[in-house]
Legacy VTK file of the C-alpha trace (Angstrom):
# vtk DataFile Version 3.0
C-alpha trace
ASCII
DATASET POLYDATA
POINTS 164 float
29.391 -14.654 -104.791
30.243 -11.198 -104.203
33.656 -10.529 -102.466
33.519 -8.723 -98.922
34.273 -5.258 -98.969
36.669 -3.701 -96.459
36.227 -2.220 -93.453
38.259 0.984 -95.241
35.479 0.843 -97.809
32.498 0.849 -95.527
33.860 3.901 -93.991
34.086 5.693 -97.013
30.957 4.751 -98.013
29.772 6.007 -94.372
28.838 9.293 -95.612
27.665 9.217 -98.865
24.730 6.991 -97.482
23.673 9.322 -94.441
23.191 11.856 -97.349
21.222 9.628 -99.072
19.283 8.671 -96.325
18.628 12.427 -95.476
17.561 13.177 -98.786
15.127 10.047 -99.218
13.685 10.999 -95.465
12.770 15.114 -96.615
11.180 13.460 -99.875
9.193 10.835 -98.101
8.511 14.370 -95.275
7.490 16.685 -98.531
5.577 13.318 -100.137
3.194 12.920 -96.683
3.025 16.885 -96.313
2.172 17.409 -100.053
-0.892 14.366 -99.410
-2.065 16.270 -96.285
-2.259 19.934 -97.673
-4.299 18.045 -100.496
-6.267 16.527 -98.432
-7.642 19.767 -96.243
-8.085 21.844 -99.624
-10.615 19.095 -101.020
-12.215 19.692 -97.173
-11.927 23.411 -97.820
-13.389 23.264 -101.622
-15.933 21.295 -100.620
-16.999 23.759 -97.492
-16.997 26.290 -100.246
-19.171 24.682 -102.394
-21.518 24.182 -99.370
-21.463 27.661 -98.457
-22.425 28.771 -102.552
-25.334 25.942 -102.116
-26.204 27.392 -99.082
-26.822 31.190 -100.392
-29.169 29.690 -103.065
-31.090 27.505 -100.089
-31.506 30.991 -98.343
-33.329 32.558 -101.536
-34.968 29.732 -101.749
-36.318 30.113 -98.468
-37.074 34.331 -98.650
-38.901 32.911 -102.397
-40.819 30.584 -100.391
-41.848 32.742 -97.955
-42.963 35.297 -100.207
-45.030 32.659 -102.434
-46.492 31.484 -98.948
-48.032 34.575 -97.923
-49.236 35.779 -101.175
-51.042 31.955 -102.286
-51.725 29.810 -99.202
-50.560 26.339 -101.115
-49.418 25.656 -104.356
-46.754 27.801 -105.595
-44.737 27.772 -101.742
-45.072 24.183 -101.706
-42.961 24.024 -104.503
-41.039 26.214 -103.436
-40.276 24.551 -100.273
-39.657 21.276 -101.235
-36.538 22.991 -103.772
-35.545 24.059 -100.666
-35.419 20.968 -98.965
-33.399 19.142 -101.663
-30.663 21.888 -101.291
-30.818 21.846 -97.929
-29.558 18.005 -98.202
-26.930 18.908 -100.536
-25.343 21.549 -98.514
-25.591 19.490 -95.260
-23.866 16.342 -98.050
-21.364 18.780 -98.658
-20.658 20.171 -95.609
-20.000 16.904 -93.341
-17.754 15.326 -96.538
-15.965 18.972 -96.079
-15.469 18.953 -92.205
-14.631 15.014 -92.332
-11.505 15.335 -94.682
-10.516 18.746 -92.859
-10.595 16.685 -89.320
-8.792 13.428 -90.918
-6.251 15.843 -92.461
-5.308 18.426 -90.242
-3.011 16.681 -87.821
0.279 17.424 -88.826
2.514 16.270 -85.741
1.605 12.081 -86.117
3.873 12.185 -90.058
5.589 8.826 -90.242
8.651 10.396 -91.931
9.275 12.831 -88.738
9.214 9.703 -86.625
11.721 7.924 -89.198
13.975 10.929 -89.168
14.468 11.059 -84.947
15.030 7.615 -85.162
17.806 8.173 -87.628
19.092 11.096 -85.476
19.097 9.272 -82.728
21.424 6.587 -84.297
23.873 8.963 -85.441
24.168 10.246 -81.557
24.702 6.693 -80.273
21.271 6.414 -78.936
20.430 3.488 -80.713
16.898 2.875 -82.411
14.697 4.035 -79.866
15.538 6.446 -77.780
12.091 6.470 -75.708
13.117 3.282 -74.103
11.538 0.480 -76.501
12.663 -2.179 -77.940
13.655 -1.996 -81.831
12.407 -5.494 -82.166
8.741 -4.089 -81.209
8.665 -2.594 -85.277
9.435 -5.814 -86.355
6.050 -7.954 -87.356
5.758 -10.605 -84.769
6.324 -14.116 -85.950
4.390 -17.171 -84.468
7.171 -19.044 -82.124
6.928 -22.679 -81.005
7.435 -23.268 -77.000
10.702 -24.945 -76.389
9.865 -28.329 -75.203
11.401 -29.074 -71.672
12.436 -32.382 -70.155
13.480 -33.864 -67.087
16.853 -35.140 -67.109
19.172 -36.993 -64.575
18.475 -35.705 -60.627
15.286 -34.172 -61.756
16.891 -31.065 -63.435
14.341 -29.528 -65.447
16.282 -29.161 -69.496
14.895 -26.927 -71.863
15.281 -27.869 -76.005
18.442 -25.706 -77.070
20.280 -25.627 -73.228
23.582 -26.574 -73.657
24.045 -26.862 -69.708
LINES 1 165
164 0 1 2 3 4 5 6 7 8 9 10 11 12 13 14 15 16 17 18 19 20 21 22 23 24 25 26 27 28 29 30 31 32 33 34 35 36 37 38 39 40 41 42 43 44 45 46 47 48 49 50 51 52 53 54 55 56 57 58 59 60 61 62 63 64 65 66 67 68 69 70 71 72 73 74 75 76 77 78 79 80 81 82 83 84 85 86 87 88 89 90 91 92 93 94 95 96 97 98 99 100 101 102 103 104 105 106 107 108 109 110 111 112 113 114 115 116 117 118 119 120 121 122 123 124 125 126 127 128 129 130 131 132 133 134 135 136 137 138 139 140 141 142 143 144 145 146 147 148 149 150 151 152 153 154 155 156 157 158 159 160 161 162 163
């Protein structure tokens, strides 16, 4: 068994830990930041790529035009359905693009911001939440039994655990 420490010895150890506790919340801050940035330049490549796909589906088009009005079927035809398959891929590439840019650009819901106001607002004497809630609401919630009740003497209602 370890010994107790002191209450001397907590103190001291006070602030040593609030660094450390600062420095693990700006990691964990840079960590989520660093997966977000990431996230909208994969959205940002991809609209790029879209956009290159996109310039060759517009010659594509002019070429099929062109083929149209100079033989009525065969060689247009062609040319339009090469169109059509890049007009798929840009319109792939563009909603994967727009979809990671919209999941990723939110920067004000970062866990680590919410973790470091809680922690400020422990160090002011605020306590754990400072918007009025409960601290135990973080907590998963664990399946509790009802207390069982009986009637006892006079017809006083006793609930299990009452020491009245």
């Amino acid at each position: 068994m370890t010994p107790r420490k002191s209450l001397g010895d907590l103190l001291a150890e006070t602030p040593q830990m609030i660094v450390d506790l600062a420095k693990a919340e700006v990691q964990h801050l840079k960590e989520e930041l660093s997966e977000k940035a990431k996230g909208v330049g994969i959205g940002g490549a991809l609209l790029a790529a879209a956009a290159v796909v996109a310039i060759f589906l517009f010659s594509w088009l002019i070429y099929a035009g062109y083929q149209g009005l100079n033989v009525v079927f065969e060689p247009w035809l062609s040319a339009l359905i090469v169109s059509a398959v890049l007009l798929v891929i840009v319109a792939i590439l563009a909603l994967a693009g727009i979809q990671l840019i919209k999941k990723n650009k939110d920067f004000g819901d970062l866990e680590a911001v919410d973790s470091i106001k809680d922690d400020v607002n422990m160090v002011r004497g605020l306590g754990h939440a400072a918007d009025g809630t409960d601290p135990l609401d973080d907590l998963p919630a664990a399946t509790v039994a009802a207390p069982r009740t009986t009637t006892g003497a006079g017809g006083a209602t006793r609930v299990e655990g009452d020491v009245r």
